[in-house]
N, C-alpha and C positions, 0 to 999 in steps of 0.2 A: 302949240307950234303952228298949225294951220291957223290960225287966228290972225298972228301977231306975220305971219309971213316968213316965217323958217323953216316948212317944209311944206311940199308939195303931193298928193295923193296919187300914187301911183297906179296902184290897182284897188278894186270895189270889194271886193271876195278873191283868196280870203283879205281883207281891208291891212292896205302895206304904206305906209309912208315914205317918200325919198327926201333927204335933207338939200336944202337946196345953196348952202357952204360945207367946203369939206371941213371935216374932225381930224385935227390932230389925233398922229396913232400915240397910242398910250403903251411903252415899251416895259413890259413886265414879264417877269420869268413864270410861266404857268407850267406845270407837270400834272399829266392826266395817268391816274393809277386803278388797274382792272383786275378784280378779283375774282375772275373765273371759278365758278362752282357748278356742282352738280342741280343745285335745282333751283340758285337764285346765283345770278350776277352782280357784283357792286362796282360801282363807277366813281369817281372822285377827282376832283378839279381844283389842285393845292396849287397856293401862291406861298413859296417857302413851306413853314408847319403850317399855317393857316389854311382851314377846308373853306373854300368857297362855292360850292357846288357837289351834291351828291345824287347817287341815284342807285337804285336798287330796280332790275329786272328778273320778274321772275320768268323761268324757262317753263315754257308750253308742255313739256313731255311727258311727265305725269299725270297733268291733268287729262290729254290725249286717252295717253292708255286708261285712265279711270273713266272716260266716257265711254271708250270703246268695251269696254269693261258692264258696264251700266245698258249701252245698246242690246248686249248680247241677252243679259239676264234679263229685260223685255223684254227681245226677239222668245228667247224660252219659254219666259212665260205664258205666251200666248198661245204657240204652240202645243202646252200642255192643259188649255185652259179649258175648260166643258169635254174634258175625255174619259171622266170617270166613271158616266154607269150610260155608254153608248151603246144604240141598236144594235146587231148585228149586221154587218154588212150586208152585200147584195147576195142575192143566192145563186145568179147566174156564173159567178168567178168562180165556182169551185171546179175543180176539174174531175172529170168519172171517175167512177170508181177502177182502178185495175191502167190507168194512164202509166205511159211510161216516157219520159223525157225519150227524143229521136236519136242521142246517141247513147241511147243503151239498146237500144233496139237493135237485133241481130242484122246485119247484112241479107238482102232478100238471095243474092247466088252466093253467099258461105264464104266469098273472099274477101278476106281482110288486106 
């Protein structure tokens, strides 16, 4: 069509042609039919009984929750990962012998 001189280039990217006579419109009866589902969508584009166009989307939402699903049980994993025969912590964190948290501690003048 660019060749012979019946259309013209309109844009480079994404590459779109414009006609450069118009097209008779082509009057036909089209019904578009949508089969809303839980995990996959179908699309269809009938001219009378005849399918001329279909399409099938699948819905994002399990797959989601199955990554988020997958993040977690890494995130765990690692978490739990070289913790099984560990030093003993520091020795400075223990607190004396006979410590008593500040509010068990009696009032120093007796009134409550």
């Amino acid at each position: 069509m660019l060749n012979s001189g019946k259309a013209a280039v309109w844009r480079r990217f994404p590459f779109t042609l414009t006609l450069k006579k118009a097209v008779k419109g082509v009057s036909t009866a089209l019904t578009l039919k949508i089969d809303p589902g839980s995990k996959f969508t179908g699309m269809a584009l009938l001219e009378g009984n005849k399918v001329i166009w279909m399409l099938l989307i699948q819905h994002r939402g399990s797959l989601i929750s199955e990554k988020l699903q997958k993040r977690s049980h890494r995130r765990r994993a690692r978490r739990t990962k070289n913790l099984r025969y560990r030093k003993p912590g520091n020795p400075n964190k223990k607190k004396p012998t006979g410590w008593l948290a500040p509010s068990l501690i009696e009032p120093l003048n007796g009134s409550i």
